[in-house]
C-alpha positions in Angstrom: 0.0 0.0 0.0 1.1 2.9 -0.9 2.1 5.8 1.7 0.4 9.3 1.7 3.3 11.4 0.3 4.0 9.1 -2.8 0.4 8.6 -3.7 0.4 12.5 -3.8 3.6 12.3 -5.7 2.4 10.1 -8.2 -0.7 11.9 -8.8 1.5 14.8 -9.4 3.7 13.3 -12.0 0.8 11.7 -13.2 -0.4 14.9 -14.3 2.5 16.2 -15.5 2.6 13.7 -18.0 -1.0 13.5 -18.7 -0.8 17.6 -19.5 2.1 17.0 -21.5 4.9 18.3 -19.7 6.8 15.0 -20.5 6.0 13.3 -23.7 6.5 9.8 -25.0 9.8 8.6 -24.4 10.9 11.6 -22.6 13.1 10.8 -19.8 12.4 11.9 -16.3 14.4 13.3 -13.8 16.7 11.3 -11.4 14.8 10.2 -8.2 17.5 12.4 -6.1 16.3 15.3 -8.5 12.7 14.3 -8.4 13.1 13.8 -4.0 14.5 17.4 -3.9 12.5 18.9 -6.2 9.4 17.9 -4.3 10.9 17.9 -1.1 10.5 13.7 -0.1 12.7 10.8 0.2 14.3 8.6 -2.5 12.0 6.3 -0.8 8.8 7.7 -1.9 10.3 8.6 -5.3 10.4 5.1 -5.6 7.3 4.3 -4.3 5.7 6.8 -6.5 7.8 5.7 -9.8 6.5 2.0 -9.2 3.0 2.9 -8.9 3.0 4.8 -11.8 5.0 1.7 -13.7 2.2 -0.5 -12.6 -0.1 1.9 -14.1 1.6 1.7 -17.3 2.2 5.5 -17.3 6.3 5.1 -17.4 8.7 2.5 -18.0 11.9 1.5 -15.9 15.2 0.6 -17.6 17.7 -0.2 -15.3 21.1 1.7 -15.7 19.1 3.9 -18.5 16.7 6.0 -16.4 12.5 6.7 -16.3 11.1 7.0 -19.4 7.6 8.0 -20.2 5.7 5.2 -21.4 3.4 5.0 -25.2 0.0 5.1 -24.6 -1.4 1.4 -24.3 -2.6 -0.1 -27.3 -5.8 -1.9 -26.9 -7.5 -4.8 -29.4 -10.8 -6.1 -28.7 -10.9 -10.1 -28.8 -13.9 -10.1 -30.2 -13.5 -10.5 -34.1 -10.2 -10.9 -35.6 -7.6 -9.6 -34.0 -6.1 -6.6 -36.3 -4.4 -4.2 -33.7 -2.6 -2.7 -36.9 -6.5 -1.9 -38.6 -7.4 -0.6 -34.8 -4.4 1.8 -34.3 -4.8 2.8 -37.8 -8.5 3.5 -37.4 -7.6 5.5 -34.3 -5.2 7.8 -36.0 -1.8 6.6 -34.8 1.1 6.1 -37.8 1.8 2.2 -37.9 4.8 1.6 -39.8 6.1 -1.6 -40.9 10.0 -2.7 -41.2 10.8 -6.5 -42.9 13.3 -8.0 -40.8 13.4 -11.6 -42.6 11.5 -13.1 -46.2 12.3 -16.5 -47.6 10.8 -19.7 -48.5 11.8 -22.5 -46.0 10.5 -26.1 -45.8 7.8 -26.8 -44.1 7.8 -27.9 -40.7 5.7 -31.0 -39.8 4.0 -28.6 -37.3 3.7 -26.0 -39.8 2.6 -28.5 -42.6 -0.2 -29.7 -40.2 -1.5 -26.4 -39.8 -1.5 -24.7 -43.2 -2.7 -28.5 -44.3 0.2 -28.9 -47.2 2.9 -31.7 -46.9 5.8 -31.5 -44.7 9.0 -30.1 -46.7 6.4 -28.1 -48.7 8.0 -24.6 -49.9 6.2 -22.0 -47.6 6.7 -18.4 -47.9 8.0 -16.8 -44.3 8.0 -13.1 -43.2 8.7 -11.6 -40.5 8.0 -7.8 -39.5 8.5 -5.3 -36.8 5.3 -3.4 -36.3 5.8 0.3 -34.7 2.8 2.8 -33.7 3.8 6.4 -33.6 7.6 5.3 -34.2 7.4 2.9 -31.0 8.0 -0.8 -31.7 5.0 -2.9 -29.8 5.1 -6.3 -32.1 7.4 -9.0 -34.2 5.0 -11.0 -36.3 6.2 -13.8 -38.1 4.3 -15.0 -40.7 3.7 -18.6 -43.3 2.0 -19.3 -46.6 1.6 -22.1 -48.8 3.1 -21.8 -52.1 1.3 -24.4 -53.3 -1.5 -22.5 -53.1 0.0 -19.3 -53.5 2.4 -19.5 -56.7 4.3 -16.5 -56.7 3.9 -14.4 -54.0 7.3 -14.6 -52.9 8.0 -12.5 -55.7 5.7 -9.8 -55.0 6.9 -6.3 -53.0 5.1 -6.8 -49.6 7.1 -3.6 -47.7 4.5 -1.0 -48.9 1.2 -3.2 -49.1 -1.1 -5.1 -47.0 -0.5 -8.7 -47.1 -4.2 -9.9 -47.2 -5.0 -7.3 -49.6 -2.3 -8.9 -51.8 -4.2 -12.2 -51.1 -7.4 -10.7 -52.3 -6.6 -8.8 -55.2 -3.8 -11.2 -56.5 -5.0 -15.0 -55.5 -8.8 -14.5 -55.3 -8.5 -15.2 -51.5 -10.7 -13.9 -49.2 -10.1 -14.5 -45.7 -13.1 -15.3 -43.6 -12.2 -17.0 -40.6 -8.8 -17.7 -37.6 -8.7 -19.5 -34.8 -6.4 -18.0 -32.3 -4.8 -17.7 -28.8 -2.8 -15.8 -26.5 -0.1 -16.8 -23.9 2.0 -15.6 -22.1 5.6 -15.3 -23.0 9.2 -14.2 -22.0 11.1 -11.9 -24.7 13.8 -13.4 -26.3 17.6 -11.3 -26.6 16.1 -11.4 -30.5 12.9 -10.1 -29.7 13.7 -7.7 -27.6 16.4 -6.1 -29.7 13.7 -5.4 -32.0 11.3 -4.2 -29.2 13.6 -2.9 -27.0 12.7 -4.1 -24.3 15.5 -5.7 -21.9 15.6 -9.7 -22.5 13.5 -11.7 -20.7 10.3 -8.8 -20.5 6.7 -10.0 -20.4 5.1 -9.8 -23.9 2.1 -12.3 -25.1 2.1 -14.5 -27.4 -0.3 -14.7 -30.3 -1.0 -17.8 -32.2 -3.4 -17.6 -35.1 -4.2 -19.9 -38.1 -6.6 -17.9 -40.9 -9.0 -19.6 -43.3 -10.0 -18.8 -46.2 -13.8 -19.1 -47.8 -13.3 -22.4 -48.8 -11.9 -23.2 -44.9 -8.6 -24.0 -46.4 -5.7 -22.7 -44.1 -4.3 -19.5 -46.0 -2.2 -18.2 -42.9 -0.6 -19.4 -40.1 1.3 -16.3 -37.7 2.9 -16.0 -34.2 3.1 -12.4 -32.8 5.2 -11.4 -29.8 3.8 -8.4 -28.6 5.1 -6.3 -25.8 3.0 -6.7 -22.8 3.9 -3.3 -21.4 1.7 -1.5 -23.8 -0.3 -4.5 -25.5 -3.8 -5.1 -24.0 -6.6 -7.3 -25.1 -10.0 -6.3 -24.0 -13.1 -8.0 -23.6 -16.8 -6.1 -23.5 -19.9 -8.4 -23.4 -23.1 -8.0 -22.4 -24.8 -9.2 -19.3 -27.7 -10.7 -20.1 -28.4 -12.2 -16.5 -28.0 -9.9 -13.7 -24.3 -10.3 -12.1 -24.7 -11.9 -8.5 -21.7 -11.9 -6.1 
């Protein structure tokens, strides 16, 4: 529980961030700075600082300092889940950089889900997705070129992959079955996020169907879990009893 002077504290420098005095990715002061500017210990500074982490207003990089934290994304899990078609819809700038595409042999657990033979030639890709310049997801990403002749030819750095599908292959995607877990970041991953290694992201599994119910995607996204958050709104239709 938090002590009277840093819950004041934080509401202060919760404010202070809210009105804009410190913007995204701004780095705050020192706690000795912050204890003498507002006349408390290191102690509360630090109390303060870790309620406001927990509140997903700032992040904490140890050795690096207090940063102020992106605004949290959030995705409904109702539907497919498209945070890039959300955060585009809301008006942030998502930008795309290809970190890996090549065709690879199919894995026999890959092969099972995109429902082509193990060995098959399967395009992979695999992008860092940034909103407003801040990286929040690696998505890694396989198709069937069985199905798909030719689209590891095609430019997919500028242009949506499923409108490719559509407008090139006929292939209208209808249905995915996916999941979340939780997950650790990898040294890789977190490079690309930065984040420090072993930060908790979620993992998102998915497999996509086409009209036919013929597997057209299979993806796993690691998404940081700092600023990541899938929401859930139903309606009660019974009255809630505790």
């Amino acid at each position: 529980m938090l002590t009277r002077l840093a819950q004041q504290l934080a509401a202060t420098l919760e404010a202070q961030i809210l009105d804009g005095r410190w913007k995204v990715g701004d780095r705050l002061p020192p706690e000795r700075e912050l204890a003498g500017q507002h006349e408390v210990s290191r102690t509360v500074v630090r109390e303060a600082l870790e309620d406001l982490e927990r509140s997903g207003l700032i992040l904490r990089h140890q050795g690096r300092g207090t940063f102020v934290a992106p605004r949290r994304l959030e995705q409904s899990l109702l539907g497919h889940f498209s945070i890039v078609e959300s955060l585009r819809a809301s008006g942030q700038a998502v930008s795309t950089r290809l970190l890996d595409e090549r065709v690879v042999p199919a894995t026999r657990t890959m092969a099972r889900e995109l429902d082509v033979d193990p060995g098959a030639h399967v395009l992979h890709i695999e992008r860092l997705r940034l909103a407003d310049r801040v990286p929040f997801m690696v998505e890694r990403t396989w198709l069937p070129l069985s199905r798909l002749p030719g689209l590891d030819t095609l430019d997919l750095t500028q242009r949506s992959l499923y409108e490719a599908l559509r407008t090139e292959y006929g292939v209208v995607l209808e249905r995915a079955v996916e999941s979340f877990e939780p997950a650790l970041l990898t040294a890789y991953e977190a490079d690309a996020l930065d984040r420090p290694a072993g930060s908790p992201a979620l993992l998102l599994l998915r497999t996509t169907f086409d009209a036919r119910d013929v597997p057209a995607e299979a993806a796993r996204a690691v998404l940081r879990a700092d600023i990541v958050r899938p929401l859930v709104e139903r309606k009660v239709h019974e009255p809630v009893r505790y």
